[in-house]
Steps between C-alpha positions, in 0.01 A plus 500: 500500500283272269350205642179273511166609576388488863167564644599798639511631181158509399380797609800673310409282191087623545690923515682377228210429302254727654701803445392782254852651430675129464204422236477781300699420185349130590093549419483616871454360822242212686275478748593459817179233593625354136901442636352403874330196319813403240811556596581160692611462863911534344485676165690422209627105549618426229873483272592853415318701738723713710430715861698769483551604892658797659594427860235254561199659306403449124540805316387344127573157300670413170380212318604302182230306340389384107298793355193371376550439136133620365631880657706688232835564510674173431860402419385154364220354410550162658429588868515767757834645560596551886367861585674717811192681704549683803279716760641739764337661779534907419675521798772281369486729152820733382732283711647254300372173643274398178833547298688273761230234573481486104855473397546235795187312332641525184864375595280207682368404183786505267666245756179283513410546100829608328411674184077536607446881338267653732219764393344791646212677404372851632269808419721734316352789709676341789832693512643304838428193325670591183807590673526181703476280185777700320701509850474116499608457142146452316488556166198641313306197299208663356233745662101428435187580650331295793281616796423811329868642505854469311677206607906451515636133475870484526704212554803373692758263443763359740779560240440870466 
């Protein structure tokens, strides 16, 4: 199920962020005294920021937001195109929920948006990650470098 953020949530948010294996195609993880101090009371309020829960307990998030446009990897040069992020516990991994919880997203936004293309941008080393963007239909933009490593950006439209 996707829903709001709750404060029950945080401490999955903090393992979210905290976690080696979640983080290590993503410039690895933080501190735990670091996440203590920043992530608020209820993480994630705001538009586009999903709680993806498994009988009452987060197991990740999906998120849509504008990718920054000073980052590379752009489809225009006008302003940030909507980006689709997500973070799974590795509990949660090889089970199909991040290809779910995505699609569902996804879907969301082509009602809310018609015609938005969406973007999504991983490490090329990360093979899960590569297969969940072609499973959902995202096609490969460009590749460059950033954070030390080959990027993918591939993009999604409704009408596909």
């Amino acid at each position: 199920m996707l829903r709001d953020a709750e404060a029950r949530d945080r401490p999955a948010v903090i393992e979210l962020y905290a976690s080696p294996e979640v983080h290590a195609y993503l410039g690895g993880p933080r501190a735990l005294d670091e996440l203590e101090r920043l992530v608020p009371e209820v993480p994630g309020q705001r538009p586009g920021y999903f709680v993806v829960d498994l009988d009452g307990a987060a197991i990740g998030t999906v998120t849509l937001g504008r990718r920054d446009p000073e980052r590379p990897g752009q489809l225009r040069s006008d302003a940030g195109e909507v980006e689709l992020s997500y973070l799974f516990l590795p509990t949660a991994w090889g089970r199909g929920y991040a290809a779910e919880a995505c699609a569902a997203v996804l879907d969301w936004l082509a009602g809310v948006l018609p015609g938005e293309r969406v973007v999504l941008c991983t490490q090329t080393a990360n093979a899960a990650s590569m297969r969940l963007a072609a499973r959902l239909g995202f096609a490969e933009v460009e590749r460059f470098e950033e954070f030390g490593a080959e990027q993918w950006l591939g993009v999604w439209s409704p009408a596909r």
